[in-house]
C-alpha positions as CSV (number, residue, x, y, z in Angstrom):
1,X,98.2,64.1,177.1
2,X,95.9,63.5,180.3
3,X,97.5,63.7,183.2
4,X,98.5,61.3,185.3
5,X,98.8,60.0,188.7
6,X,102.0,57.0,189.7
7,X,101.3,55.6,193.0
8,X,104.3,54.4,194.6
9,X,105.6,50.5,195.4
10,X,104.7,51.1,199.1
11,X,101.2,52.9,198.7
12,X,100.0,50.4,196.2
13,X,101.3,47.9,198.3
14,X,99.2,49.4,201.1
15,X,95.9,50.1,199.4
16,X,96.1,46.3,197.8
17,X,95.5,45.4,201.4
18,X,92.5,48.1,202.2
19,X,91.0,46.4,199.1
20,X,91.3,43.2,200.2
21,X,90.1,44.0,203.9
22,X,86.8,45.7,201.8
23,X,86.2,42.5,199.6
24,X,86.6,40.5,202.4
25,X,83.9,42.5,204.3
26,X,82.0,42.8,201.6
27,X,81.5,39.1,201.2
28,X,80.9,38.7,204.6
29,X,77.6,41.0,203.9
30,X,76.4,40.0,200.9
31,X,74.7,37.0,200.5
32,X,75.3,36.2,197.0
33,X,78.9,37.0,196.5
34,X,79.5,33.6,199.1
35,X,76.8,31.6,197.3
36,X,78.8,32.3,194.1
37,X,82.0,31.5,195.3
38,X,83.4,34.8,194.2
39,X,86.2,35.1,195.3
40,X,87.1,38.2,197.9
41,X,90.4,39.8,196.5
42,X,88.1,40.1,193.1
43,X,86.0,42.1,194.8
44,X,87.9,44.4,196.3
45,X,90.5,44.5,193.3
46,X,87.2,44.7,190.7
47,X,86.2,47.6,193.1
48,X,89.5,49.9,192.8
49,X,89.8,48.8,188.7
50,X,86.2,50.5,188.2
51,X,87.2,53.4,190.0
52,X,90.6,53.8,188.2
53,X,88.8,53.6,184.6
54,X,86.1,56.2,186.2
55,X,88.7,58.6,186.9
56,X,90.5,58.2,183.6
57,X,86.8,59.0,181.7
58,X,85.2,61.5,184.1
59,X,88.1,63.6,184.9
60,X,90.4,62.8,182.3
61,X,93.2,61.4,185.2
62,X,95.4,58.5,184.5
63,X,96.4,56.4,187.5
64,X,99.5,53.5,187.6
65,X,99.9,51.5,190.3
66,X,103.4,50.0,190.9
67,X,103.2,47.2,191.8
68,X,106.7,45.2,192.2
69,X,105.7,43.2,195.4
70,X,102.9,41.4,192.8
71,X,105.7,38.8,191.4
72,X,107.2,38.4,195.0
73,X,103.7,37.3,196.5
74,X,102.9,34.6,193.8
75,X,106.2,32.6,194.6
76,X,105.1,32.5,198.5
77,X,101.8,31.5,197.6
78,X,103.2,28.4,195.3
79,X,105.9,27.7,197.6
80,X,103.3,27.2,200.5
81,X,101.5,25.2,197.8
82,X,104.3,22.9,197.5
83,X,105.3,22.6,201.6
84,X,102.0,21.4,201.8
85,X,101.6,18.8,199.8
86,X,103.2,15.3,199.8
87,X,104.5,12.9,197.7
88,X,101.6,10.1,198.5
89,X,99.1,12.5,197.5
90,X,100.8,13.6,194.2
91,X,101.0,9.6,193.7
92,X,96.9,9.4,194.1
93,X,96.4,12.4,191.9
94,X,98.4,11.0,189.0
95,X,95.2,9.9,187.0
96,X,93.2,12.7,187.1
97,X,96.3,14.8,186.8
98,X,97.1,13.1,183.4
99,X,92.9,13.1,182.3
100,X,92.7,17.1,183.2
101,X,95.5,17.4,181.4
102,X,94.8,15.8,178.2
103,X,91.2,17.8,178.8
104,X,93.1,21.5,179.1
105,X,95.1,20.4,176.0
106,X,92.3,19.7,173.9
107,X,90.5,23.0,174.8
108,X,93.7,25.0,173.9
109,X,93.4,23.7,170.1
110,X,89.1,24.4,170.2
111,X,90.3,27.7,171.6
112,X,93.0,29.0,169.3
113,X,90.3,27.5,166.0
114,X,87.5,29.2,167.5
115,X,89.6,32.1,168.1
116,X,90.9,32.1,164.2
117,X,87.6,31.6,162.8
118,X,86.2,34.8,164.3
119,X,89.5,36.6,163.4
120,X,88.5,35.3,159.5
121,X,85.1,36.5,160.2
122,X,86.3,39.8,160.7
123,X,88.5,40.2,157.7
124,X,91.7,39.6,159.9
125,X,94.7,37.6,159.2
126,X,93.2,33.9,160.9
127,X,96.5,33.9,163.8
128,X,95.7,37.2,164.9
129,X,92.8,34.7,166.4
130,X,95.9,33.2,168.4
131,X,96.2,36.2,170.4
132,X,92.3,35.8,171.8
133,X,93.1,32.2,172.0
134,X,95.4,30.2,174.1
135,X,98.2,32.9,174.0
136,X,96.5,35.4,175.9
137,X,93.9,32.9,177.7
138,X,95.2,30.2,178.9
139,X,99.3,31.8,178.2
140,X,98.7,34.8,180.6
141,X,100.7,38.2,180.4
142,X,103.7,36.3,180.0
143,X,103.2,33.9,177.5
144,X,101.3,37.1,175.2
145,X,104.3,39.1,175.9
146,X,107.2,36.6,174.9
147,X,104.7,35.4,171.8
148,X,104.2,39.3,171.0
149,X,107.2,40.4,169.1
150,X,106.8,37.1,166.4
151,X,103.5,38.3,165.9
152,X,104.5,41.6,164.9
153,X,107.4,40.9,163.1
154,X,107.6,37.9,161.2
155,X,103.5,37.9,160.8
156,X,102.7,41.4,159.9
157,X,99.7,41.2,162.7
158,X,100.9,45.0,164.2
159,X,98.3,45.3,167.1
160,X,99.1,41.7,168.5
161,X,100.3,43.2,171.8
162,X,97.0,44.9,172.2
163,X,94.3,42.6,171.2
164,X,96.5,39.7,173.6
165,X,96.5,42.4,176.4
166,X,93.1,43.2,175.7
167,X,91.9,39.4,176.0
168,X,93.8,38.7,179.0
169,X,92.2,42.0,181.1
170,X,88.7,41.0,179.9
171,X,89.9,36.5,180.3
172,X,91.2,37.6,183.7
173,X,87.9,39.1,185.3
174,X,85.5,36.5,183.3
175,X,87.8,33.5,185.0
176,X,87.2,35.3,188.4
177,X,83.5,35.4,188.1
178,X,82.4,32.0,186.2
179,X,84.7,30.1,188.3
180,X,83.0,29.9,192.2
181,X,79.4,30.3,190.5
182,X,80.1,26.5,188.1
183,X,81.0,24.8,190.8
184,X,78.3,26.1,193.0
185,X,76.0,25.2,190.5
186,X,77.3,21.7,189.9
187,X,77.8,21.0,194.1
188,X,73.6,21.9,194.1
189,X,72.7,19.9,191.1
190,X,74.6,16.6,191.9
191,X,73.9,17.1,195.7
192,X,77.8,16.6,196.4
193,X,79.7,17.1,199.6
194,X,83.5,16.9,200.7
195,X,84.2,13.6,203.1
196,X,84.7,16.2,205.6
197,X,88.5,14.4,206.6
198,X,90.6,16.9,205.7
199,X,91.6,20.6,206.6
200,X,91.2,23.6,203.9
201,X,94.8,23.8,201.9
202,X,94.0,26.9,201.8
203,X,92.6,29.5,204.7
204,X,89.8,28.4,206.7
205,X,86.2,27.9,206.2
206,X,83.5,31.2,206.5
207,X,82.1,30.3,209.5
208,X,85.9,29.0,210.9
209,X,87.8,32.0,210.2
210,X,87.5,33.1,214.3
211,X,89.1,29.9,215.2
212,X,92.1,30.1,213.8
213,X,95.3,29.6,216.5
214,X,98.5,30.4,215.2
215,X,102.0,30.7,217.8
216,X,104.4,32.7,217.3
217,X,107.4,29.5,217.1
218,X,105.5,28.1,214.8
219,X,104.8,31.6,212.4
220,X,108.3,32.2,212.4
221,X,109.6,28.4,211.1
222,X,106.7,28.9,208.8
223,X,108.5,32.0,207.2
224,X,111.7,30.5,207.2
225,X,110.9,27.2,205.3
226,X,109.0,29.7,202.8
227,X,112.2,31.1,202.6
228,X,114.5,28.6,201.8
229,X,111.9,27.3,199.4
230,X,111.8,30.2,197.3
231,X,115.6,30.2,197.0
232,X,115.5,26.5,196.5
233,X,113.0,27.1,193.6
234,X,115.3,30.2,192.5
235,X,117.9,27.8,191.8
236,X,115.3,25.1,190.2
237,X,114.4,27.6,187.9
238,X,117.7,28.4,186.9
239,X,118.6,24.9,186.3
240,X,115.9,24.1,184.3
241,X,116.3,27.1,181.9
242,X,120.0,26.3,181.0
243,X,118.4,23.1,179.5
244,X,116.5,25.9,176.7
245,X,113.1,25.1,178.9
246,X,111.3,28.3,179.9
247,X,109.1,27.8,182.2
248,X,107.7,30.6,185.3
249,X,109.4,31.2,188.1
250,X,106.9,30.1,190.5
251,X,106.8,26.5,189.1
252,X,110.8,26.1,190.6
253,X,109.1,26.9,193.8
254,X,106.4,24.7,193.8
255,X,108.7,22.2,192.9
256,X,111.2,23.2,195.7
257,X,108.2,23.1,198.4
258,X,107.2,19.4,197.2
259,X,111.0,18.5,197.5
260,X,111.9,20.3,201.0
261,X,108.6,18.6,202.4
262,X,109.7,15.2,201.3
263,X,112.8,15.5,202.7
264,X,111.8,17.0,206.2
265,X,109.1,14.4,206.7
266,X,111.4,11.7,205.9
267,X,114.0,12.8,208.4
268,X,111.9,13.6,211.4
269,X,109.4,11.8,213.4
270,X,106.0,12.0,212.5
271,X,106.9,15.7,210.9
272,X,108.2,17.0,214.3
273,X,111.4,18.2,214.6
274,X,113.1,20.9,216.1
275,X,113.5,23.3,213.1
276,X,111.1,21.1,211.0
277,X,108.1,20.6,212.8
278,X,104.8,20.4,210.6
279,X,102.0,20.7,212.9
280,X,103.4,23.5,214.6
281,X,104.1,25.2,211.2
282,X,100.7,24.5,209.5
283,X,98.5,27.4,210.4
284,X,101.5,30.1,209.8
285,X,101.8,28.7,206.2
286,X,97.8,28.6,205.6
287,X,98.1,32.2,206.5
288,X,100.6,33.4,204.5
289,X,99.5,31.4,201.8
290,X,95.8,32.9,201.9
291,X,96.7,36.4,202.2
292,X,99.7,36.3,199.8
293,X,97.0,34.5,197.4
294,X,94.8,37.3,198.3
295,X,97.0,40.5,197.8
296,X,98.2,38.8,194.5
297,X,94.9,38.7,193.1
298,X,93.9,42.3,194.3
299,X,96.8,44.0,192.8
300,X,96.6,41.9,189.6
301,X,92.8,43.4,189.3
302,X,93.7,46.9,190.9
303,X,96.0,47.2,188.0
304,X,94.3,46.6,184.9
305,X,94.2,49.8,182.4
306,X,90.4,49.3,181.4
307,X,90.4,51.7,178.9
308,X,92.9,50.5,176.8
309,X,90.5,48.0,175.5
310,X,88.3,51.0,173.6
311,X,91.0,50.7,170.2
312,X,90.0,46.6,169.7
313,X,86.6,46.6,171.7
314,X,84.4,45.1,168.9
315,X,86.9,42.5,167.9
316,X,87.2,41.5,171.3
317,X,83.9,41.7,172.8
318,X,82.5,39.1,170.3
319,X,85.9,37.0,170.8
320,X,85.6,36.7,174.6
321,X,82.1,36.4,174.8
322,X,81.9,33.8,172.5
323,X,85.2,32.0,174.5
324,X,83.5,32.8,177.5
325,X,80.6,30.9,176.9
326,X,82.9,28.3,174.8
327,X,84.7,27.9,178.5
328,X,81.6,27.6,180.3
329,X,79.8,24.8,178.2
330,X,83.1,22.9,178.3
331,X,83.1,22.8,182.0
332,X,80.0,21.9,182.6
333,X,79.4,19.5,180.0
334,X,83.0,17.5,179.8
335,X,85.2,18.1,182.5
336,X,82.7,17.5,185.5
337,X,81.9,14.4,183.4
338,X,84.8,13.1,182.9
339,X,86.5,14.2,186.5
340,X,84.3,12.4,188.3
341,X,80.9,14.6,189.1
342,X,82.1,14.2,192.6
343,X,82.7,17.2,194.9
344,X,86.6,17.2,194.0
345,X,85.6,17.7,190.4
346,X,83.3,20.4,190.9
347,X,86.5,22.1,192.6
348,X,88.6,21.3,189.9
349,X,85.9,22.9,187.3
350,X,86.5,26.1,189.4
351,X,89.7,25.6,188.9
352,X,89.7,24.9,184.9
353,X,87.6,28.5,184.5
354,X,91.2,30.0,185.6
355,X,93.3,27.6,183.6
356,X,91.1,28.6,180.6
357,X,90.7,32.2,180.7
358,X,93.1,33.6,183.6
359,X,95.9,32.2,185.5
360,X,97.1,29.6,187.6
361,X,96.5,31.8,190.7
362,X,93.0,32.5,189.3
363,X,91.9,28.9,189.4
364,X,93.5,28.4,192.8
365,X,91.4,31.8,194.1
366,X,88.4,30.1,192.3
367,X,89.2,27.1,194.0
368,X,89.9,28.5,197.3
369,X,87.0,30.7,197.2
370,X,84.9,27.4,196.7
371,X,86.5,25.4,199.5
372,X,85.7,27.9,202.0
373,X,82.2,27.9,201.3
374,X,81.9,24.2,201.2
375,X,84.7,22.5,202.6
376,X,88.6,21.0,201.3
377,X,89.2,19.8,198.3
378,X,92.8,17.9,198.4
379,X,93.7,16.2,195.5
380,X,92.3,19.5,193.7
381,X,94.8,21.4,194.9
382,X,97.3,19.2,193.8
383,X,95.9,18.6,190.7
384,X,95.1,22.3,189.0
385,X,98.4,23.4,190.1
386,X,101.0,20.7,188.7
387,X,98.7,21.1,185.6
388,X,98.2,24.9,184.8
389,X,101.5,25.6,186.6
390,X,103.7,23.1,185.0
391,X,102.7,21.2,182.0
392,X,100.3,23.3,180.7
393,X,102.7,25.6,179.7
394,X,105.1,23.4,178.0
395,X,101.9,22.0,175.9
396,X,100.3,25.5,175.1
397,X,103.7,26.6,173.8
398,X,104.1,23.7,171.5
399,X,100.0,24.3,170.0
400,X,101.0,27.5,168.9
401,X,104.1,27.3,167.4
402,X,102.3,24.6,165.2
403,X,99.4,26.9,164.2
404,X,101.3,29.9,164.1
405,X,103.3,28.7,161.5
């Protein structure tokens, strides 16, 4: 048994933020890592990931990061999501909300056949292909996890947990790196540009990141609306789950931020009030929101157990690789098609690469990543969310209880 090394809640906490203070710089030097979109938390997160897999190879040293603040950060971030947007732009971005949806639905059924068919290839009971399909893909940890013990039990496939853990390490950095670079490539070919009318949702622009002017009034109702939001969407969540609908926890908050901001700009004038006062509050929310965001995805990468892939790494190299480029080609070829080929669908592509192979935070880093480089993307970031956060789920869920059975 190798030895091993536990870092600690506060010292993971801690390093998550060195990392994302290196990435950050790190971007700022290189050249190609902007031009790509990649996103800085990746970098840093990548960075620490690598060195945790060197040590466990080289020097035979296992190192766990605990990392309980991880959960707490994604509900900020999707709470400042929701405070920030309002109800007229949810009303514009019904149409393309329902078109990427019906688009992220169909690629969940090529995904799961595709997966299947190489499972067959490989002598393998077809729905182990599930578990390098949409269950691990587009599912995430938690929807691998809750399908994992079905797998195992009533289907015989023993090593479910680990090929769906496998896919989801190897879906999560793919969605990081393919995101920022298709958009890029897709803003260059078509020549597109945002109107210019609107402030980043998220963070500030490369060149704007100096400027940013933040009071200390306003920081502090910042926190406290992110606050009651995430007790608001704590109380959503539980709600919805007595109905038998499980859904995660940070959709109740993105929910609860969409409601509290209704309601606060209904009430006040023109958003300003004297516990509820929007312009005030704006640049504290963008800030937490960004480096919540930020840490999230750095401790998410900063985390990953590289090795364990070794057991499953032929079945799963061909099965992600051939997703991966599966993912790619339907991007590129359908969803900036039919989104528009404007500048908000190039956004929203970056965004699908995370929907696809990695998260809902993923596509918003993608997306966010992107936006700085070129400018905001609104009804994106209303979009991706409501559909990878909310419905997607509910749609993925109900694909492969059909096909697993």
């Amino acid at each position: 048994m190798p030895p091993s090394l536990e870092i600690n809640a506060f010292l993971s906490f801690t390093l998550a933020i060195l990392l994302l203070f290196i990435g950050k710089g790190l971007t700022q030097r290189w050249f190609l890592l902007r031009r790509y979109s990649i996103p800085e938390p990746v970098v840093g997160g990548a960075l620490c990931a690598a060195i945790v897999c060197l040590l466990y190879y080289v020097f035979d040293i296992s190192v766990f990061f605990e990392l309980s603040a991880r959960d707490m950060l994604l509900l900020y971030f999707f709470a400042a999501i929701g405070l920030n947007s309002q109800i007229s732009n949810l009303v514009k971005g019904g149409r393309p909300l329902m078109i990427l949806l019906v688009l992220a639905s169909s690629f969940i059924v090529l995904q799961n056949f595709t997966g299947m068919a190489i499972a067959t290839g490989f002598g393998m009971d077809a729905r182990a292909g599930l578990m390098v399909g949409s269950i691990s893909l587009t599912g995430g940890v938690g929807t691998t996890m809750a399908w994992t013990p079905y797998f195992v039990e009533e289907l015989g496939i023993i090593n479910a947990g680990e090929l769906g853990l496998a896919a989801n390490m190897i879906g999560l950095l793919a969605a990081c790196l393919i995101g920022g670079p298709i958009a890029g490539l897709l803003i260059r070919r078509y020549n597109t540009r945002p109107s210019g009318d609107a402030e980043l949702e998220i963070s500030t622009l490369h060149k704007d990141e100096p400027l940013l002017r933040l009071d200390y009034h306003g920081v502090l109702l910042a926190l406290f609306w992110l606050n009651l939001t995430l007790m608001l969407g704590q109380g959503l969540t539980a709600l919805i789950s007595i109905s038998g609908l499980k859904l995660p926890n940070f959709v109740g908050c993105l929910l609860a931020g969409i409601m509290l901001r209704s309601l606060c700009d209904l009430i006040t004038h023109e958003g300003r009030g004297r516990l509820w006062n929007w312009p005030s509050m704006q640049p504290g929310i963008a800030l937490i929101s960004d480096m919540s965001l930020g840490l999230f995805l750095t401790m998410a990468l900063m985390g990953l157990q590289l090795w364990e892939l070794q057991g499953v790494l032929g079945f799963i190299a061909i099965s992600l690789a051939i997703q991966i480029l599966l993912t790619i080609t339907f991007v590129i070829f359908v969803v900036h098609h039919v989104m528009g080929k404007d500048y908000e669908a190039s956004v929203m592509c970056a965004g699908f690469g995370g929907i696809a192979l990695g998260s809902t935070a993923t596509a918003i880093a993608n997306m966010t990543a992107v936006t700085r480089q070129y400018g905001a993307a609104p009804n994106a970031f209303i979009v991706v969310p409501l559909v990878c956060g909310f419905f997607i789920d509910l749609v993925n869920a109900l694909i492969i209880g059909t096909m697993a059975g």
